[in-house]
C-alpha positions, 0 to 999 in steps of 0.5 A: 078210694070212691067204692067199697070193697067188693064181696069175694063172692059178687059179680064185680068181684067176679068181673074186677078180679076173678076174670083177669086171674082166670085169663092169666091162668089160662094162657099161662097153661097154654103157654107151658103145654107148648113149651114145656110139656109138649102135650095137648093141652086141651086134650089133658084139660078135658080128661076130667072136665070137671075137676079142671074147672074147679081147680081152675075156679078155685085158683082164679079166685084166691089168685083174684083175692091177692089181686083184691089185697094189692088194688091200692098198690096198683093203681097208686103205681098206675096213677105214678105215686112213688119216687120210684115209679117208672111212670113219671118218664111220662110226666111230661107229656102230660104237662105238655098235653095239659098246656096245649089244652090251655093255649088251644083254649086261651087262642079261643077265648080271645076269639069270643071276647073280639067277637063279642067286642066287634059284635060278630057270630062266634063261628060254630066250627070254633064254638065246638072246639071251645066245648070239647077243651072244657070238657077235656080240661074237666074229665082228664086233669085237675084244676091246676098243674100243680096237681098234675100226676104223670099218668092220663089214668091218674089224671082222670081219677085226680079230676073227680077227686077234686071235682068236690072242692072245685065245686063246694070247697068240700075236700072228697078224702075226708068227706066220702066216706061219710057220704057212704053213710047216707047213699042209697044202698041201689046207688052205691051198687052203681058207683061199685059196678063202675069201678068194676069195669076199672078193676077189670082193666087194670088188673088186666093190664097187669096180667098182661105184663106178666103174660110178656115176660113169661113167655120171654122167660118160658121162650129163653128157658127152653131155647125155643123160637121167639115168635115176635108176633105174640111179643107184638101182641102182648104189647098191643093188648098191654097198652089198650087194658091202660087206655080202657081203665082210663076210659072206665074211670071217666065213666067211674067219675061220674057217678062220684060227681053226682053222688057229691051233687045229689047228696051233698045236701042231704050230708049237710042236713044229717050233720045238723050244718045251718042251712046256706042264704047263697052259693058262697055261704055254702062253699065256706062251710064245706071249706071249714068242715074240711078243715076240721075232719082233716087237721081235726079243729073242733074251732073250725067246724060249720055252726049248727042248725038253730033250734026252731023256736016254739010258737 
């Protein structure tokens, strides 16, 4: 959702997509040379080095193109979207992740306010621990369970999809891509470039996937020795590229926050929006233009700037 569709020809196309067919391409030669062809593969491969590599690029980009096309899907899927979708078995380790938060954090509030209240030094051991469960509760889930998702990496692109309406009352659908119009073309190359590194892992954490069944599939098809190690690391591998997009987002989200800090204003001023007295006279107009883009009320649109008035 926050970035625009990377060009077939740039490199976080190149990163994002094009890497992850390549890998799949290259292991799934692999594979087949030993159990199918029972020839040097990378004696075959270097016949013509040449030609290899063209093939190999050519395929790995359309294959990156399919991947392109079916990016929504996957992170929907990812995230835990869809009746379904296996993914919500988990849904309730991350409520229970997501509550244990809270109790930890609520054990110590109450900790500070009878320090406060007997006016005794906060322990520091307990002031930290303080600052890390903010800081969880802001970067990997929402501001409500209600908006929980069943899944760490949808979690963490939920907490900077409402990172706006927390903060502004601004709602992030209807508003980013009108935001788009007005961000520096250097910024928004920084904001692609994050997502890059999420499309990266994703997309190899599906590569993965794929990777295990066909090697299962090539081992049952050509009666051949189950080697569990290889089945053990494709799913070692298969765990981390998840738990490396997760990171990723996080790192994705920021840049999104700041966009919605630094030109929220600015998106303000283009969309001739009176200019705010306070903090709460701004939230209620970002709450009523979220209204009117998403329901489409003309009636609940922000008034616009008065005219200056000539002297």
């Amino acid at each position: 959702m926050f970035g625009e569709l990377p060009k077939l020809f740039d490199r976080n196309f190149a990163v994002g997509f094009f890497l992850p067919v390549a890998t799949l391409i290259s292991l799934s030669v692999l594979m087949s040379g030993h159990y199918i062809f029972s020839v040097d593969v990378f004696y075959f491969l270097g016949i013509d080095l040449l030609i290899t590599t063209t093939v190999l690029g050519l395929v790995s980009w359309v294959g990156g193109i399919v991947l392109l096309a079916v990016n929504r899907d996957l992170y929907r899927f990812m995230e835990g979207y869809g009746t379904y979708n296996p993914m919500k078995l988990f849904g309730w380790f991350e409520k229970r992740r997501y509550r244990q938060t809270l109790k930890e954090l609520e054990k110590l509030e109450n900790e500070l306010s009878a320090c406060k209240k007997e006016k005794k030094v906060f322990p520091v051991e307990s002031r930290m621990k303080r600052r890390k469960l903010v800081r969880r509760l802001a970067v990997e889930f929402p501001d409500k369970e209600e908006f929980l998702l069943p899944t760490p990496f949808g979690n963490a692109l939920r907490s900077f999809e409402i990172f706006p309406r927390v903060m502004y009352g601004l709602d992030s659908i209807p508003a980013w891509t009108r935001l788009l119009a007005i961000i520096p073309k250097e910024y928004t190359e920084m904001i692609d470039g994050a997502k890059a590194h999420v499309d990266f892992w994703a997309n190899l954490g599906l590569v993965f996937i794929l990777l295990q069944i066909e090697y299962v599939g090539l081992v049952f098809a050509t009666r051949g020795q189950l080697n569990w190690w290889i089945v053990g690391l494709w799913i070692v591998l298969g765990i981390i590229a998840p738990l490396r997009a997760t990171s990723s987002a996080r790192e994705w989200g920021n840049f999104v926050k700041s966009a919605f800090d630094v030109f929220g204003p600015k998106l303000r001023e283009v969309l001739e929006i009176e200019e705010p007295e306070n903090r709460q006279e701004e939230f209620t107009q970002w709450q009523k233009l979220s209204q009117a883009l998403i329901y489409r009320l003309p009636e609940q649109l922000p008034e616009l700037k008065k005219p200056k008035k000539c002297k």
